[in-house]
N, CA, C and O atoms as a GROMACS GRO file, in nm:
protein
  372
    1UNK      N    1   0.083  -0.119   0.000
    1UNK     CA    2   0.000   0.000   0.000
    1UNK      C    3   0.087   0.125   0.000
    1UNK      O    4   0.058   0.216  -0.078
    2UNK      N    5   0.221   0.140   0.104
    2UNK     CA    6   0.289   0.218   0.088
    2UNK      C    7   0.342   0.254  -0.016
    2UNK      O    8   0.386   0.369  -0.005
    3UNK      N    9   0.364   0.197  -0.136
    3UNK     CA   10   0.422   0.225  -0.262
    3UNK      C   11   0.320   0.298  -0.369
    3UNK      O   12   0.336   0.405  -0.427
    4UNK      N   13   0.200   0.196  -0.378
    4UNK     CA   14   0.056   0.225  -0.380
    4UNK      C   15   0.038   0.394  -0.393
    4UNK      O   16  -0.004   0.447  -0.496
    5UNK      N   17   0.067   0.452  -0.300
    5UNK     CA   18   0.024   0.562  -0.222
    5UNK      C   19   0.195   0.648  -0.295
    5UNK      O   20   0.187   0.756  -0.354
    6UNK      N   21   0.286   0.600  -0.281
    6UNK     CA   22   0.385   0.714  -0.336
    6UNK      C   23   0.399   0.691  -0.529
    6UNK      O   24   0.472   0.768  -0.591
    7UNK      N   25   0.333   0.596  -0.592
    7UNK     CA   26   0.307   0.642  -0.716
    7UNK      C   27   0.168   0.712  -0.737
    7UNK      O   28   0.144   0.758  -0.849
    8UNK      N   29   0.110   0.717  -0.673
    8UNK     CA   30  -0.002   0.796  -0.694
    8UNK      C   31   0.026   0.906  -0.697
    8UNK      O   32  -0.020   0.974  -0.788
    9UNK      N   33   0.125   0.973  -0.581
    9UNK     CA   34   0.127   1.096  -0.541
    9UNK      C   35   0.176   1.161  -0.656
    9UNK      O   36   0.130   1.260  -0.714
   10UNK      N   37   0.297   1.080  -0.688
   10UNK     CA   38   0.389   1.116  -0.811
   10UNK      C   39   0.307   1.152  -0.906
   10UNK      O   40   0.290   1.273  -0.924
   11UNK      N   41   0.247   1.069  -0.978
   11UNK     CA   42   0.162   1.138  -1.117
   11UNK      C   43   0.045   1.216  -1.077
   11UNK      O   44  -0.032   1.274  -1.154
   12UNK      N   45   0.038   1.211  -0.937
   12UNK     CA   46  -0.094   1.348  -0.956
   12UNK      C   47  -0.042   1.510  -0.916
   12UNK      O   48  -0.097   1.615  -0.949
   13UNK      N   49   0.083   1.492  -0.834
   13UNK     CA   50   0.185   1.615  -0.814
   13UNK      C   51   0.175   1.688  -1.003
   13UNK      O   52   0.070   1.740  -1.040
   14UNK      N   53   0.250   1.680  -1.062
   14UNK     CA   54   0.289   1.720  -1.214
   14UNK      C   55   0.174   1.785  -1.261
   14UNK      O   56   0.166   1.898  -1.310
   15UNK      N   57   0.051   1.671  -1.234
   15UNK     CA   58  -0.043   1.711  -1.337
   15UNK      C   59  -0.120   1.780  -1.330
   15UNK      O   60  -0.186   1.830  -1.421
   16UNK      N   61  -0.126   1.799  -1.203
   16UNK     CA   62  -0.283   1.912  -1.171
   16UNK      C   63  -0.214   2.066  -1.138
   16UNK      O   64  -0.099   2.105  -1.152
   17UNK      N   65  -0.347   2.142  -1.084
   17UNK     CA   66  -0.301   2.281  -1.034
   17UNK      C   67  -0.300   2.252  -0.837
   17UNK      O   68  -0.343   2.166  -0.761
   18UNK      N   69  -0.231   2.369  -0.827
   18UNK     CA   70  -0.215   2.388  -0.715
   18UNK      C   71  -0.273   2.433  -0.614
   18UNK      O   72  -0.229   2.433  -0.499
   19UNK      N   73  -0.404   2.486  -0.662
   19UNK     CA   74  -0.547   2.566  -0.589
   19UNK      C   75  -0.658   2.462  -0.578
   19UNK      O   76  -0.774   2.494  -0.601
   20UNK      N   77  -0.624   2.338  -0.543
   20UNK     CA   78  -0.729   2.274  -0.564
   20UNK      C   79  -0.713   2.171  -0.466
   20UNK      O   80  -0.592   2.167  -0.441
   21UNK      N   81  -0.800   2.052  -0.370
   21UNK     CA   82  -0.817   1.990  -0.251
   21UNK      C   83  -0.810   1.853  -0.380
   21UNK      O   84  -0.867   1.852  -0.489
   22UNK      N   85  -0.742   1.773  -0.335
   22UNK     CA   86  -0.727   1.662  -0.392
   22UNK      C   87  -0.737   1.535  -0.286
   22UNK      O   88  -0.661   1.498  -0.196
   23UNK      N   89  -0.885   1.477  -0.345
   23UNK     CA   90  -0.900   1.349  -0.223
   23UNK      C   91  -0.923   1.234  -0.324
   23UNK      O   92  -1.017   1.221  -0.402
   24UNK      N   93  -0.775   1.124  -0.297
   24UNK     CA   94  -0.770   1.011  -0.346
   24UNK      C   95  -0.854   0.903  -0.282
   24UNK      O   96  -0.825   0.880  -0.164
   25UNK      N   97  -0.973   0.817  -0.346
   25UNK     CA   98  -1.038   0.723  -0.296
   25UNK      C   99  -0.974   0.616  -0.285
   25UNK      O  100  -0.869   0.617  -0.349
   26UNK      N  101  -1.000   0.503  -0.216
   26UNK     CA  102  -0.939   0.386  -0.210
   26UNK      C  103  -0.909   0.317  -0.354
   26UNK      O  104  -0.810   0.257  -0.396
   27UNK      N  105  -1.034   0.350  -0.413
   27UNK     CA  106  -1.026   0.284  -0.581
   27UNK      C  107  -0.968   0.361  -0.676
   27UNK      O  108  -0.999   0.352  -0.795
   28UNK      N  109  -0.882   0.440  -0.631
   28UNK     CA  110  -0.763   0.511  -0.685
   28UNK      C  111  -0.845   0.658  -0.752
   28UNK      O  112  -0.785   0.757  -0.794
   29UNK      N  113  -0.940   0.647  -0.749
   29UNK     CA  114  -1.044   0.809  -0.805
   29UNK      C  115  -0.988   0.883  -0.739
   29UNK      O  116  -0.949   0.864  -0.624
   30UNK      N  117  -0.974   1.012  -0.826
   30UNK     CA  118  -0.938   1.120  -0.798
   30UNK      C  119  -0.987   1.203  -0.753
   30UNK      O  120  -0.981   1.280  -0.849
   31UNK      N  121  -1.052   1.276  -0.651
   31UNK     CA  122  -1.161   1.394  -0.664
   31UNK      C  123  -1.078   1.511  -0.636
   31UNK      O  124  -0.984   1.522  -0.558
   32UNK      N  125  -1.137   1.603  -0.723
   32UNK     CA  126  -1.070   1.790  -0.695
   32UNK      C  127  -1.199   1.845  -0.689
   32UNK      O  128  -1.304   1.816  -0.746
   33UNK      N  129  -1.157   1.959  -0.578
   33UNK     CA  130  -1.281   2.024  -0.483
   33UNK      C  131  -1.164   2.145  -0.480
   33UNK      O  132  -1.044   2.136  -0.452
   34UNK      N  133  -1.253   2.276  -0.524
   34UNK     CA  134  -1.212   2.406  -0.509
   34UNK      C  135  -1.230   2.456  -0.450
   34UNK      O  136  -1.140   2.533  -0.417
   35UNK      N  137  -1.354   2.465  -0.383
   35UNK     CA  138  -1.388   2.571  -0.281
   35UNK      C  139  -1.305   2.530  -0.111
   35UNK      O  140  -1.201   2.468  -0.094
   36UNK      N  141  -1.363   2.570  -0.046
   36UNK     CA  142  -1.344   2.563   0.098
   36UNK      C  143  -1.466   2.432   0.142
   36UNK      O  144  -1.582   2.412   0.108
   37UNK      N  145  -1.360   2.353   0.246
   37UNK     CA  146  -1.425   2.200   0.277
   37UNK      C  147  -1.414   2.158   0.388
   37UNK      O  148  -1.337   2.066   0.362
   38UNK      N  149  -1.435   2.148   0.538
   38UNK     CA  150  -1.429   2.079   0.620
   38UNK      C  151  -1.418   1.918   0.558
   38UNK      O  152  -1.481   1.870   0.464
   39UNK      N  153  -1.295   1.841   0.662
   39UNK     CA  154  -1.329   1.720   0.707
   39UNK      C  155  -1.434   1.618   0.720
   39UNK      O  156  -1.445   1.508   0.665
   40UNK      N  157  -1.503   1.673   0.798
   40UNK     CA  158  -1.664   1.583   0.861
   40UNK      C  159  -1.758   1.604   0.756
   40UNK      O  160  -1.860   1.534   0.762
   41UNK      N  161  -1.743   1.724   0.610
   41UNK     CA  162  -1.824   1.712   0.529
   41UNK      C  163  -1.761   1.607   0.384
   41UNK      O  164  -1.800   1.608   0.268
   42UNK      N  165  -1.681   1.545   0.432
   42UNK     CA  166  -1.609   1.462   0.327
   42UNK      C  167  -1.650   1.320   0.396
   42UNK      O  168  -1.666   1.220   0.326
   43UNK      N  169  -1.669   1.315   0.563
   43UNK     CA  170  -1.701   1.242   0.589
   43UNK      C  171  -1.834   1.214   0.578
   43UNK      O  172  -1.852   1.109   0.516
   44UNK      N  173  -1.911   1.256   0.605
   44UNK     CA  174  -2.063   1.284   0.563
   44UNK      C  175  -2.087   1.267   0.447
   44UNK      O  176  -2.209   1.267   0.431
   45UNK      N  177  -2.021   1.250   0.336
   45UNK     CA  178  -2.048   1.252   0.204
   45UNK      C  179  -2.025   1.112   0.191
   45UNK      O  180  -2.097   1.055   0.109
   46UNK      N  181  -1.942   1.043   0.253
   46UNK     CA  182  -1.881   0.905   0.302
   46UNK      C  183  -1.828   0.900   0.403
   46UNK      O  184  -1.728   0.939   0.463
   47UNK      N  185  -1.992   0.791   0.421
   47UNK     CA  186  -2.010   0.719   0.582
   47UNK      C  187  -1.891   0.631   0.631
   47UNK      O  188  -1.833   0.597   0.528
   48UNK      N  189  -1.848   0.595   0.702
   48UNK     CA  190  -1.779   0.487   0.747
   48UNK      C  191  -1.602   0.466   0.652
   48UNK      O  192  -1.553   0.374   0.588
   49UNK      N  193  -1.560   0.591   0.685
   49UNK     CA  194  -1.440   0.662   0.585
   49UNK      C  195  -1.369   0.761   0.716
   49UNK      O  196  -1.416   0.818   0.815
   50UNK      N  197  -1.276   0.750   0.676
   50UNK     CA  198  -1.153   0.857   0.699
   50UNK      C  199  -1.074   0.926   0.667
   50UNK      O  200  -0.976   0.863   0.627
   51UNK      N  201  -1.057   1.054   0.662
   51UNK     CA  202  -0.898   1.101   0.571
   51UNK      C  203  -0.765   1.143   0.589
   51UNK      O  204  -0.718   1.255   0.609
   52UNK      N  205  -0.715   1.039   0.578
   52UNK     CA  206  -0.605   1.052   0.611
   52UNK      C  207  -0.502   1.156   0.507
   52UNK      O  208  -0.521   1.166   0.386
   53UNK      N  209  -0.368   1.245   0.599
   53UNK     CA  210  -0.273   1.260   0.492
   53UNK      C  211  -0.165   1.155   0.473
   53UNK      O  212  -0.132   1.056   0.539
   54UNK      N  213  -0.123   1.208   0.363
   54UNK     CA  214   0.022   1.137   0.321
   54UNK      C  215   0.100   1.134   0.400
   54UNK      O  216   0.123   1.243   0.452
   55UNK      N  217   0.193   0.992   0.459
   55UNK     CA  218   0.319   0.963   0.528
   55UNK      C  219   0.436   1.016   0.461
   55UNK      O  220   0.448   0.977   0.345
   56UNK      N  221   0.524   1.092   0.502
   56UNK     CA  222   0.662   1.101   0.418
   56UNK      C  223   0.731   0.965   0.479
   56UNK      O  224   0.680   0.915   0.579
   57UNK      N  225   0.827   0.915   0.429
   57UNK     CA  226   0.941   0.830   0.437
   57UNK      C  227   0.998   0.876   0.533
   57UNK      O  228   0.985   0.998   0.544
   58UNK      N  229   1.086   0.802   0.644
   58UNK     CA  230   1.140   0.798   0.773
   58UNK      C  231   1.273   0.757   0.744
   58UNK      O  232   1.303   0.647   0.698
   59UNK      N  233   1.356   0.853   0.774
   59UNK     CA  234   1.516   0.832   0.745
   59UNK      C  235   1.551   0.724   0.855
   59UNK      O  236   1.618   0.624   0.831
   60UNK      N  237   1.497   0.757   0.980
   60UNK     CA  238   1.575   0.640   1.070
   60UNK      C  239   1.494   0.520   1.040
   60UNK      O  240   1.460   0.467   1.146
   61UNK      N  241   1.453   0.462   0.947
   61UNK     CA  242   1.410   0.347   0.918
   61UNK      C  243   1.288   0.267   1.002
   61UNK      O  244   1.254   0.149   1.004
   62UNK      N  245   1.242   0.381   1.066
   62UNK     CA  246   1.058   0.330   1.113
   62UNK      C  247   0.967   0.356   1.078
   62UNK      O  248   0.973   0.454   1.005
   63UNK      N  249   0.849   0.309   1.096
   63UNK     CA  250   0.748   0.304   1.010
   63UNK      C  251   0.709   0.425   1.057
   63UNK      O  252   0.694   0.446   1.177
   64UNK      N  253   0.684   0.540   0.939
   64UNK     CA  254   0.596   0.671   0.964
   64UNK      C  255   0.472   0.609   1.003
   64UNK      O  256   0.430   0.502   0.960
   65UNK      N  257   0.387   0.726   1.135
   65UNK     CA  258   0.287   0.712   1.182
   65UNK      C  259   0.150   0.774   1.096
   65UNK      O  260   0.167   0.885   1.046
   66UNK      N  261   0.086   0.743   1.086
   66UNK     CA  262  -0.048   0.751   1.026
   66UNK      C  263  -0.117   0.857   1.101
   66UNK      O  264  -0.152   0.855   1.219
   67UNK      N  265  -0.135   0.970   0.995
   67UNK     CA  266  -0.208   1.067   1.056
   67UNK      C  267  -0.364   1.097   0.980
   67UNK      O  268  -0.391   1.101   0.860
   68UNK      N  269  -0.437   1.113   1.079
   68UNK     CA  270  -0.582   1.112   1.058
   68UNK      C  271  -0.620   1.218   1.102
   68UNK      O  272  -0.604   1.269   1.213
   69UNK      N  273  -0.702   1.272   0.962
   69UNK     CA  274  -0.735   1.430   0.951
   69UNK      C  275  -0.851   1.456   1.072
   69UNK      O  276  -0.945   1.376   1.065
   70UNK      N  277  -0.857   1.531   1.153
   70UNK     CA  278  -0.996   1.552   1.241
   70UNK      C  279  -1.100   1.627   1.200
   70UNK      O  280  -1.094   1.738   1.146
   71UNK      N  281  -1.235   1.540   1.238
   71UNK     CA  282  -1.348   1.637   1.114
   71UNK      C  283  -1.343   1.753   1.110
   71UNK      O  284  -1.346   1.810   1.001
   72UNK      N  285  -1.332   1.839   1.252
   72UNK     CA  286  -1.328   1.968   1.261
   72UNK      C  287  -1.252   2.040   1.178
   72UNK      O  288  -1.263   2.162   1.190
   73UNK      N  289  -1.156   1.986   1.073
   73UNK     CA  290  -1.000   2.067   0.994
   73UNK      C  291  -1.072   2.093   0.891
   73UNK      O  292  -1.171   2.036   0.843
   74UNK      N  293  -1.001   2.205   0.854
   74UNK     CA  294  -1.030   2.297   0.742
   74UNK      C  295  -0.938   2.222   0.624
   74UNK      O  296  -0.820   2.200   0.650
   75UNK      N  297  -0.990   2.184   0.499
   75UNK     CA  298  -0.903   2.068   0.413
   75UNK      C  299  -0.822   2.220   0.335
   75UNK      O  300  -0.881   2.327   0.321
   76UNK      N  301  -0.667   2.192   0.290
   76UNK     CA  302  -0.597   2.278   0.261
   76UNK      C  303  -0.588   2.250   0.101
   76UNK      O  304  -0.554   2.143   0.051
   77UNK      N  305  -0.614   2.332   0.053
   77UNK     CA  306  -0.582   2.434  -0.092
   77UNK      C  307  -0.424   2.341  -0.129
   77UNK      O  308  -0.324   2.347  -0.057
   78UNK      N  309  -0.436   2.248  -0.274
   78UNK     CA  310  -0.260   2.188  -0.286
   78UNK      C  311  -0.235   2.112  -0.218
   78UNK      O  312  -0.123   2.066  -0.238
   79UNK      N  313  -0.293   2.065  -0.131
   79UNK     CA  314  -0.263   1.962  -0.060
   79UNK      C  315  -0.332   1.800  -0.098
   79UNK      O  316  -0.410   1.820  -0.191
   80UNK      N  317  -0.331   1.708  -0.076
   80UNK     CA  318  -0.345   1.533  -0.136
   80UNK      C  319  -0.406   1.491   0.027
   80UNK      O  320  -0.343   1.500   0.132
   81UNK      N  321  -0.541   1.443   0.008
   81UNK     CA  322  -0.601   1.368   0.127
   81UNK      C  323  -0.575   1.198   0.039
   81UNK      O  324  -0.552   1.180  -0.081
   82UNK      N  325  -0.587   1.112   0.133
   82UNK     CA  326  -0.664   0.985   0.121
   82UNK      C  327  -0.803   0.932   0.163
   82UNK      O  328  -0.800   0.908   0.283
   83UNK      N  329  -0.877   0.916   0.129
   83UNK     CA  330  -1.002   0.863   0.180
   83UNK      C  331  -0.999   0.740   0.227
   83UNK      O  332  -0.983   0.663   0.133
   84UNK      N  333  -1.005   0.692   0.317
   84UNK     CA  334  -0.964   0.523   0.380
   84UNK      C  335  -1.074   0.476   0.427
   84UNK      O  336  -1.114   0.524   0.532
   85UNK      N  337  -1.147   0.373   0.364
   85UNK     CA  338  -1.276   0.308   0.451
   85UNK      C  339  -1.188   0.230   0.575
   85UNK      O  340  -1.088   0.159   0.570
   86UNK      N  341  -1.290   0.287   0.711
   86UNK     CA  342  -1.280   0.175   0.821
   86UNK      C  343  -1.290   0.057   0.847
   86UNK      O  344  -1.374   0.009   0.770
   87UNK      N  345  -1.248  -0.021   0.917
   87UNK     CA  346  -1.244  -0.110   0.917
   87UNK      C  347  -1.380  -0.216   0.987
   87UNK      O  348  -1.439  -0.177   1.088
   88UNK      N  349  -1.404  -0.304   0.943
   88UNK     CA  350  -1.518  -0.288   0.975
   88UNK      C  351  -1.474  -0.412   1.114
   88UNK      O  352  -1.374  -0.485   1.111
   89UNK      N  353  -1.601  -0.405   1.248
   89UNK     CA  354  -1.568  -0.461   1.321
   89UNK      C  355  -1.639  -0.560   1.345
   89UNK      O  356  -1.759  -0.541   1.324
   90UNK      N  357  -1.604  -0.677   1.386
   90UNK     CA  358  -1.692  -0.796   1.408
   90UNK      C  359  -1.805  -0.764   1.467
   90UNK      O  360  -1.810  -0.667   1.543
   91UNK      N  361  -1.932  -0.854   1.434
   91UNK     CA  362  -2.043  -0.826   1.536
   91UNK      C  363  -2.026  -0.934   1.658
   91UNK      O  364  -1.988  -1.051   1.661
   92UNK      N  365  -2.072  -0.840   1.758
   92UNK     CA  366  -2.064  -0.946   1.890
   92UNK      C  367  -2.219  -1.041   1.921
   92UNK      O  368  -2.329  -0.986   1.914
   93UNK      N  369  -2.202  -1.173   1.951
   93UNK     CA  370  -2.303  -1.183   1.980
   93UNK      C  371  -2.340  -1.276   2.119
   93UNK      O  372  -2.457  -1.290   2.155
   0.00000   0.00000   0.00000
């Protein structure tokens, strides 16, 4: 997935503009959103989802930590989300 995720970045860096909210779906779709966007309305648009940003690479050789956008954030202008469905959890019975 980690590789996954740094050729993606690569060919969508080059190609697009820079004024624009870029949220990659799991099924590799692209979406660009111009205006101004909260979090929780990306979540709301998709239920049972998260957005995460991009990990950079870790020089001392550990696994970068996974950061997860909080609904409350204002999504930034040029910047690359991921959309990550949750995981789903067993039912108890």
């Amino acid at each position: 997935m980690k590789n996954t995720i740094r050729c993606c970045i690569s060919c969508i860096l080059p190609c697009g503009a820079l004024d624009v909210i870029r949220i990659v779906h799991s099924t590799g779709r692209v979406e660009e959103i111009s205006g101004s966007i909260k979090a929780s309305d990306i979540m709301k648009a998709y239920p049972k989802h998260v957005l995460k940003k991009p990990s950079s690479s870790s020089d001392d050789g550990m696994v970068p930590k996974i950061v997860i956008v909080p609904p409350d954030a204002e999504l930034q202008r040029g910047k690359i989300y991921f959309l990550i469905p949750l995981p789903s959890t067993p039912d108890k019975t």
